[in-house]
N, C-alpha and C positions, 0 to 999 in steps of 0.2 A: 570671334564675334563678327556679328555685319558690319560693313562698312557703313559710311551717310551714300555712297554710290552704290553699292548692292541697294539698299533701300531705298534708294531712286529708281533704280531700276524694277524692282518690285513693285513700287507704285505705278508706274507708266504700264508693266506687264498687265496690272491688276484694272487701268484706266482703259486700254487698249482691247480687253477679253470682254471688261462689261459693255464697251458700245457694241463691239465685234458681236455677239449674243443679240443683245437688243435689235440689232437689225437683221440679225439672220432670221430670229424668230418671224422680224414683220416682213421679211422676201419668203421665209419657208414654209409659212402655215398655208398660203394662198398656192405655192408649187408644190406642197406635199399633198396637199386635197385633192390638186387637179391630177396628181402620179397614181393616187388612192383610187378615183373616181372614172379615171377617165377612159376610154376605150379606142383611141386614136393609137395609127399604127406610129405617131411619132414616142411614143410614152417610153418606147426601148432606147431609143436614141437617145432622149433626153436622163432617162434615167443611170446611161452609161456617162452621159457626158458628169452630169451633177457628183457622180461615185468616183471620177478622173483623180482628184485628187487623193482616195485611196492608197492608188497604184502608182501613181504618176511619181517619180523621183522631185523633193519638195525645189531642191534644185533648178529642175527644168522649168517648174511650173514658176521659180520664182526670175528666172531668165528670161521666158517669154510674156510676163507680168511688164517686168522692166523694158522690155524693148514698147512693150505696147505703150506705157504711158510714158513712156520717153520722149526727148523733144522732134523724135523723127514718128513715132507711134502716130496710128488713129488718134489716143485717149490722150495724148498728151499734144497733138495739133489743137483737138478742142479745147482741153483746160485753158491750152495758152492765150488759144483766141478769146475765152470769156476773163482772161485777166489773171488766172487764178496759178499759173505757171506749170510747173511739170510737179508729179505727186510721188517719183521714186526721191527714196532720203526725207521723206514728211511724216506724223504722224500720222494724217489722212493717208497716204500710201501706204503704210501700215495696213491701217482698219478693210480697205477696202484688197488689199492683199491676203488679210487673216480672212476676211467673209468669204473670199472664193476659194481659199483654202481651208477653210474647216465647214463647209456648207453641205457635206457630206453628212455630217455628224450631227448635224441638227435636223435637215430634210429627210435621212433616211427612220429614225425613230419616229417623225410625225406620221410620215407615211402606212406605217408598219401601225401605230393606235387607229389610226383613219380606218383603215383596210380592214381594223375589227370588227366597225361598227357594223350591224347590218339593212342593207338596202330596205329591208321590211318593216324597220323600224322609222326609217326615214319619210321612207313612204306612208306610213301612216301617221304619221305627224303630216304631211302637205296634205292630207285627204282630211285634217282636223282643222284645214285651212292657214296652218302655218306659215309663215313667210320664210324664207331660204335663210334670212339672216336670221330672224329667230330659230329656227333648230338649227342653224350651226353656235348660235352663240347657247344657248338652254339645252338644247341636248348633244349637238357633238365636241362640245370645248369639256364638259364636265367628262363623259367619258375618255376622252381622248387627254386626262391631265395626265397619267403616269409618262405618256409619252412625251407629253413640252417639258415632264420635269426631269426624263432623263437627256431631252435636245438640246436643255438650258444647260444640265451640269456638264454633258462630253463636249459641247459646243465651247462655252467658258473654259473647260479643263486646256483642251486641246490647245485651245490660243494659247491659254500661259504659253503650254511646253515649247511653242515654233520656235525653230532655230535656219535653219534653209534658205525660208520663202523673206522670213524678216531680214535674212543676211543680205541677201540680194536687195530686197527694195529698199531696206531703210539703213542697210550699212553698220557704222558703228558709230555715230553720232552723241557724246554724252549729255544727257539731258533732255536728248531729242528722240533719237531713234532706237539708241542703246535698250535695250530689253534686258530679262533677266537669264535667258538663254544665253544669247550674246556675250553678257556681263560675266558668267559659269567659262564659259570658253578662251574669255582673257583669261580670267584668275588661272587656267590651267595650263595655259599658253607662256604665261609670266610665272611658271612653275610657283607659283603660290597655291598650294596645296592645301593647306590651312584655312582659309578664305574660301575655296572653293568646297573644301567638307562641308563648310557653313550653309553656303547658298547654295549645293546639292541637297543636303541634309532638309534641308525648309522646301525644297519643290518635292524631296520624295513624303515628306509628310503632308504636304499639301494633297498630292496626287493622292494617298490612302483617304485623308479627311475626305475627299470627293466623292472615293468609292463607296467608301462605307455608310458616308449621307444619301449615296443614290441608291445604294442596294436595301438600306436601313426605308428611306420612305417610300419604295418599291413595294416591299414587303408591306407597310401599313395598310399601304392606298389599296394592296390586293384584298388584304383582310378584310378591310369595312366594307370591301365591293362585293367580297361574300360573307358580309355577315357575322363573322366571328368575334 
């Protein structure tokens, strides 16, 4: 059975992914349009950096996270100067470690619906006298849904699973920083095997319920858009 600390830890996993989401959505729909749209020779550069964490060992990326907002970093001289201290070992160190490390996973599916849409259709809405925000909000947010709704579910999924980047910046804190990753890797670490079937057993069920809700409203969303 779960522990009350696996179940703590679940919760903060589960506290942790839904902000992590909520703001990658409001940074990525504004960089996925401009990656979709834009024709500047920087778009390669930016689109390898954004895809970094891919490739990048979560490790490294959670190394040079911590040195940065550390109390010797750029991002941790300023936090310290507005009062607010250094943010490796914090919830917020957390969130804002999972946004740069799953921001992949939500920017590249916006980009990839954007990139559907066609110029001709845009352009004929502005010649109907449309304002930019009106066809993005009336006609590129509606076609472009299958895409936030699979940036929402890998972007959410992916948070849960960190183990790397949370290890580095938030350590193993219980109550605090402790995750459900984290939490998996004691239980196996304290040969508690038992405990750890449990809270393996609930993330591999978790991860299927995600596939099969995005592959499941995938298929809908395609159906209605042709009609069937």
């Amino acid at each position: 059975m779960l522990t009350a600390d696996d179940i703590t830890t679940l919760w903060l996993s589960i506290k942790i992914a839904g902000i992590t989401t909520f703001i990658l959505l409001l940074i990525g729909t504004p960089l996925a349009w401009w990656l979709a749209r834009t024709q500047s020779r920087w778009r390669g550069f930016f689109q390898a950096l954004i895809a970094l964490p891919l490739v990048l060992p979560p490790t490294v990326l959670g190394f040079y996270l911590l040195l940065l907002m550390g109390p010797k970093g750029l991002v941790g001289q300023f936090t310290e100067a507005l009062g607010l201290g250094t943010l490796p070992f914090t919830f917020w160190g957390l969130v804002i470690a999972s946004v740069i490390y799953s921001l992949p996973f939500v920017v590249q599916p916006l980009q990839a619906a954007f990139a559907m849409i066609g110029r001709q259709l845009l352009e004929a809405a502005a010649t109907l006298k449309a304002g930019s925000t009106d066809i993005f909000i009336n006609i590129v947010l509606p076609m472009a849904k299958p895409g936030f709704l699979t940036a929402a579910i890998l972007g959410f999924a992916h948070t849960i699973g960190e183990f790397g980047v949370v290890l580095m910046i938030g350590g193993n804190i219980p109550d605090k920083t402790r995750v459900v990753s984290v939490q998996l890797y004691n239980h196996v670490e304290a040969l508690e095997y038992g405990r750890a079937h449990w809270l393996a057993g609930c993330l591999l069920l978790f991860s299927f319920i995600v596939l099969f809700i995005l592959y499941s409203a995938l298929k809908i969303q395609t159906n209605s858009q042709s009609g069937k």
